[in-house]
N, C-alpha and C positions, 0 to 999 in steps of 0.2 A: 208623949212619945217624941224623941228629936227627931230630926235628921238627919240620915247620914250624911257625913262628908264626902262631898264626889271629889275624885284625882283628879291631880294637879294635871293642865296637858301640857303640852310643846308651844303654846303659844302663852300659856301661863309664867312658862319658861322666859321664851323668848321677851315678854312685854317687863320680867324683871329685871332682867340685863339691860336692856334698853335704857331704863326708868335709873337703873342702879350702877354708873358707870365709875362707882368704886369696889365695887365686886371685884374685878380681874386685881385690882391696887394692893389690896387683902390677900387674893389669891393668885401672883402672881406663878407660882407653879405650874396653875395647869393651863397656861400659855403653853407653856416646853412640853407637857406630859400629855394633853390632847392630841391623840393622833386619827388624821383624815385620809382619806385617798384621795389624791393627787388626780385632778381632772388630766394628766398629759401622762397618766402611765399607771400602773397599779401598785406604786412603789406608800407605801405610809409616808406624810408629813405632818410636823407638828401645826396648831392652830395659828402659828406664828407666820410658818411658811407659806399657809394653803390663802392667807391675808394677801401675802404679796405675791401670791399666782394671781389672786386676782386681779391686784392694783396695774401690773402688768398687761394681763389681760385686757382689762378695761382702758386702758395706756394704748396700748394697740388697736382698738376700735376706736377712739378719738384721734389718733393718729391717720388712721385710714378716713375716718370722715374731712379731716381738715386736708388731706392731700385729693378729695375727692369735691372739695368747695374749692381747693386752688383751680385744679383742671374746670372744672366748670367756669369757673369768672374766666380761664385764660382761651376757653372755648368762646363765651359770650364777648369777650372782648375783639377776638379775632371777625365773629359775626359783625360785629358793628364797624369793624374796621372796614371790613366789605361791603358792605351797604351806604357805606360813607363813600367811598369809592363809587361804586354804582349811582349814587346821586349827585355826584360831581359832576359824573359823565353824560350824564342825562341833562342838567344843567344849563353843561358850555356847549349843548348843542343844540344849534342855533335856527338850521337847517330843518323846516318842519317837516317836508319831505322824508328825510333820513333819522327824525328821529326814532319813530318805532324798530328801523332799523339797530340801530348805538342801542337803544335801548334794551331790545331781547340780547344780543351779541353780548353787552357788558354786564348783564344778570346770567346770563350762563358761562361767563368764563370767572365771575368773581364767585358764583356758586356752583360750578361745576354742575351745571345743569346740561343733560344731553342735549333736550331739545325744547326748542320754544317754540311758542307763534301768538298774534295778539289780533283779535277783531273789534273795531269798529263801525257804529249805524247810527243810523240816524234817530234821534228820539222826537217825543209829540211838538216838543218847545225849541229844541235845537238841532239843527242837521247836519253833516258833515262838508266844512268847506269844498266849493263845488271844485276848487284848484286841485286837491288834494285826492277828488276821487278814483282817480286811476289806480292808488298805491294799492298794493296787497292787501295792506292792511283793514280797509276800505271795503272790500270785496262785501260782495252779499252773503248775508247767511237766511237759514229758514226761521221761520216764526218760532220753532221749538227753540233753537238756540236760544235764542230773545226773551223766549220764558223761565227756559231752564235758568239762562242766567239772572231775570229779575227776580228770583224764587230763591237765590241763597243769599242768606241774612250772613254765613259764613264762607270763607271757601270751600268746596269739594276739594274733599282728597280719598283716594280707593283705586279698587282698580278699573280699567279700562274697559269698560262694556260696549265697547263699540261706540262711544263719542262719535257726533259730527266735529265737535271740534279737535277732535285727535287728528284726525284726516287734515286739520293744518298745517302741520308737520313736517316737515323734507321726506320723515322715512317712519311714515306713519305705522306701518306694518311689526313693527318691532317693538311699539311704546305699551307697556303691558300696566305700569300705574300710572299715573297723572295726579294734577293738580289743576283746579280751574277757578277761576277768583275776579268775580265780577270788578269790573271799573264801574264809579258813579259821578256823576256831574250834575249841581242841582236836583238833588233830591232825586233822580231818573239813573237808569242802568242806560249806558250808552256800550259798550263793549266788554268783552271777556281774553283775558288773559290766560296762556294754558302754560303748565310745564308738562316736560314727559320724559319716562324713563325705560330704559329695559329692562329694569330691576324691580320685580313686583313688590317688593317691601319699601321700596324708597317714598310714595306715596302713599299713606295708610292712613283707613279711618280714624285709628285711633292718636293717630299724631296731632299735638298741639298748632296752631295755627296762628297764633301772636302775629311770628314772623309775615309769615303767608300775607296777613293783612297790613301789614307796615309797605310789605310790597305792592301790594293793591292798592293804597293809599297814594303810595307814590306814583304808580305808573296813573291810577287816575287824575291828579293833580297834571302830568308831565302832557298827556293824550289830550287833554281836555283843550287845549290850543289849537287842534285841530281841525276842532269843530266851529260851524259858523258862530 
């Protein structure tokens, strides 16, 4: 008893064309005599034309990608031109006094940051220059702060639940998300850094934090002179 023959499918189809790219050479007709519907209308075209909707098509989405890696490089280049900036300015200032000052003022205007504020304390092996204790920056905070911030391995970003260190603030009362990004000095958490905004999306869990810590990096490096 044989077998029967099971039918040919659409992929028996498709795997012969494939394999068989002198088939259309042969039967160059039914290029012109296949007729498709046209993804951009209900109008028939031939197998010819319904080629170059796609080639098109696909033309256009490589298009949009590559005008979509321009804006990006031209977005990440503008960042680094601002941070370049901001580390200049941090820099040439000379003045230990002033610097936390120079420092939050020229990250919020090169990133259009509403609000800032930055604390410093003293840790187990180094303390805060005794010259220097009066400044703001300086000020006391509570032992939560002190934990809070030695407990992020990354910056916090979300929204505002009522931070103590929101309340460092000019106009604390308005700051709906934030940012908050420990400084480190010899292996220890010596201060925290805050941003704040009145825009509760501008701070958000789910945003990347590269930047975030480029800044943290710097401002710990710049702060750490501060201290004794």
């Amino acid at each position: 008893m044989t077998t029967p023959l099971q039918g040919i499918t659409e992929d028996d189809i498709a795997n012969y064309l494939v394999h068989t790219p002198g088939f259309f050479e042969r039967h160059a007709q039914l290029l012109s005599s296949v007729q498709l519907t046209s993804p951009h209308g209900l109008r028939a075209v031939s197998l010819q034309e319904r080629q170059m909707e796609m080639l098109r098509d696909k033309n256009k989405g490589l298009e949009r990608r590559i005008m979509e890696m321009i804006r990006h490089s031209q977005e990440n280049e503008a960042i680094a031109q601002r941070l370049h900036h901001w580390v200049r300015s941090v820099l040439i200032t000379h003045d230990d006094s002033a610097l936390p000052d120079v420092m939050l003022a020229e990250l919020q205007r090169e990133f259009l940051i509403p609000q800032a504020a930055v604390r410093i304390w003293d840790t187990p092996t180094v303390p805060v220059r005794e010259a220097l204790r009066e400044l703001p920056t300086a000020q006391a905070v509570s032992d939560d702060v002190r934990s809070f911030a030695a407990s992020l391995s990354l910056p916090y970003c979300g929204v505002n639940a009522g931070f103590e260190a929101s309340k460092w603030m000019p106009d604390a009362s308005t700051i709906t998300s934030l940012a908050m990004i420990p400084l480190h000095h010899l292996g220890q958490t010596y201060g925290l850094l805050v941003l704040g905004s009145p825009d509760p999306t501008r701070y958000t869990a789910d945003m990347g934090v590269d930047f975030l810590q480029q800044v943290g990096e710097t401002a710990s490096a710049a702060l750490a002179r501060l201290l004794g």
